[in-house]
C-alpha positions as CSV (number, residue, x, y, z in Angstrom):
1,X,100.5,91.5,92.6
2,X,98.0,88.8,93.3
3,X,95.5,89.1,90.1
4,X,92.7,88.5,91.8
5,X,92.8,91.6,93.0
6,X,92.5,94.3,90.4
7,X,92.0,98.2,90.7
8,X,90.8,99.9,87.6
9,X,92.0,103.3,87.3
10,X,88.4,105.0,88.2
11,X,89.1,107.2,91.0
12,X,86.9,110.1,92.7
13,X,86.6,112.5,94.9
14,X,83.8,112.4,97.3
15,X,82.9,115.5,98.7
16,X,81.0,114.3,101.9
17,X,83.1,112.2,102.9
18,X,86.0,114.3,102.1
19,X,88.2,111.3,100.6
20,X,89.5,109.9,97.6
21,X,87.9,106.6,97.0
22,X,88.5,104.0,94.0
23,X,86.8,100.5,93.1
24,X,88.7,97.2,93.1
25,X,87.5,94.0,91.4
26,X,87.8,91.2,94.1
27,X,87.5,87.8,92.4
28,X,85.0,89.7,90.3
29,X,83.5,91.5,92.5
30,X,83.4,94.9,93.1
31,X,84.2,96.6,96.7
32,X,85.5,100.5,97.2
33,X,88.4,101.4,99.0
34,X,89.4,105.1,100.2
35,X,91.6,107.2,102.2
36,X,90.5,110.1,103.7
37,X,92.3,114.0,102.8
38,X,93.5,114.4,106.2
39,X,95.5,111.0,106.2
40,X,96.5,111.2,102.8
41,X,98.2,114.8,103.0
42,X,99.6,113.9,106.5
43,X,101.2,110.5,105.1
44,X,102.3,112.3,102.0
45,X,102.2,116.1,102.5
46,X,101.3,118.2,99.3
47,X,98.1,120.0,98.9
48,X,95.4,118.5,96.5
49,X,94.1,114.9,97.3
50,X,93.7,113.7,94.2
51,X,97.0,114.9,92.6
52,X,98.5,113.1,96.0
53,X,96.2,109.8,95.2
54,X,97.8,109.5,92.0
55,X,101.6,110.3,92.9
56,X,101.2,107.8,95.4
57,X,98.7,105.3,93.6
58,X,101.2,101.9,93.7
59,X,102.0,102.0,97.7
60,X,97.9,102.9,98.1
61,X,96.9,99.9,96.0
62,X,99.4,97.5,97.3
63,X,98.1,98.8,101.1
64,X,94.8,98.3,100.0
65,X,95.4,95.0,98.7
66,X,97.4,93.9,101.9
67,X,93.7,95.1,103.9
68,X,91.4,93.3,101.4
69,X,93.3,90.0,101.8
70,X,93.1,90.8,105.7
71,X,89.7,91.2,105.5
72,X,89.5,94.5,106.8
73,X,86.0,95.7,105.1
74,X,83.7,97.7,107.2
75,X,80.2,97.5,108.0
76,X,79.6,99.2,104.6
77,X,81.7,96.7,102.6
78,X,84.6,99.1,102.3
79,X,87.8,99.5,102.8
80,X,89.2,102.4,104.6
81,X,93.0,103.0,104.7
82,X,94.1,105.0,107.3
């Protein structure tokens, strides 16, 4: 894992936007990632977002990673995995 890129384990649930979304520390600073409920059950199955998020934390971070290093922000600064 490149250690530049770190991803504390300080995940949420946001309501409005109906996804699960987590911080990462780029370089030292910070910039959000998330994945959205519908994608993450359909990728995963199960029922609960969250309890998916965390069963499938490693691949989600290592995707996210692979996005950051891409340069895949949006015009908000985050990173959406989809």
């Amino acid at each position: 894992m490149n250690q530049a890129i770190h991803f504390p384990d300080r995940e949420i649930w946001d309501e409005e936007k109906q996804a699960v979304c987590f911080p990462v520390l780029v370089h030292g600073m910070q910039l959000t990632c998330a994945i959205s409920k519908d994608v993450l059950l359909e990728r995963f199955g199960g029922t609960q977002a969250m309890d998916v998020f965390c069963e499938n934390r490693w691949d989600l971070e290592e995707e996210a990673s692979d996005l950051i290093r891409d340069q895949q922000e949006d015009d908000q600064g985050w990173v959406w995995i989809s």
